[in-house]
N, C-alpha and C positions, 0 to 999 in steps of 0.2 A: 504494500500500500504506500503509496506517496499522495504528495500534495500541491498541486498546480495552481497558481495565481495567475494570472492575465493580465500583463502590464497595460497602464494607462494608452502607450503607444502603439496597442497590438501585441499580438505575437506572447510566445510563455517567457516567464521568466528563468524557468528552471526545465529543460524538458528531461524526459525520461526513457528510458530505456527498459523493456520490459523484455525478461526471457523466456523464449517459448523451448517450447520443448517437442521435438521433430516425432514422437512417439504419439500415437493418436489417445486423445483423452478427452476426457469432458469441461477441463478445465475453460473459462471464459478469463473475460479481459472485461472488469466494469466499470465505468465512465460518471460519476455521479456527479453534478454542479450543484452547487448552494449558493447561498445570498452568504457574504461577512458580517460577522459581527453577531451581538447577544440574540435576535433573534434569528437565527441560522434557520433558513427553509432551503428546501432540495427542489431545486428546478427544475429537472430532470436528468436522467439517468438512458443508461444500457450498456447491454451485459451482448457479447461478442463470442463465441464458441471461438476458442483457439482454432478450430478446423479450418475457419471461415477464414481465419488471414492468412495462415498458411497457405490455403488454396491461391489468394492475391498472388503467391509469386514474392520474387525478393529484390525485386527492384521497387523503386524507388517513387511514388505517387501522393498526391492529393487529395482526398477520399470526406466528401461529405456526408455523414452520418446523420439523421433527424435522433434527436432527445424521446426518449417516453416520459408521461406523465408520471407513469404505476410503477415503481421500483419493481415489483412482484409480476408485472408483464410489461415485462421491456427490453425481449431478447431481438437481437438484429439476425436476420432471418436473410438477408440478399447478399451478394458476392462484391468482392475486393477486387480492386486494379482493373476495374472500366470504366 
């Protein structure tokens, strides 16, 4: 688990590096945003089946992703690197 901020000028302040694992599993990759500060709400969220970015290939792309509302149904379901 890490923790990404979005600087005022775009772009992350800290990006990350996430290890996958070439071995087929059930493991996901999950994406959750929140608001700063004391009352912290979750804006939304999703959860990625490692399969699914695997599948993308290992070059090097751009990929927009839509937010779910439902933490509890918010798995990304479509394909990587088109």
């Amino acid at each position: 688990m890490d923790v990404l901020v979005l600087n005022p000028n775009g772009g992350l302040s800290n990006p990350v590096k996430i290890p996958l694992s070439s071995t087929i599993s059930s493991d996901k990759i999950v994406i959750m945003t929140k608001t700063l500060g004391q009352d912290e709400q979750q804006v939304g969220s999703v959860s990625i089946p490692q399969h699914i970015i695997l599948n993308g290939g290992i070059a090097s792309y751009t990929q927009w992703i839509t937010l779910f509302e439902h933490h509890d149904d918010d798995e990304y379901d479509g394909m990587m690197g088109i």
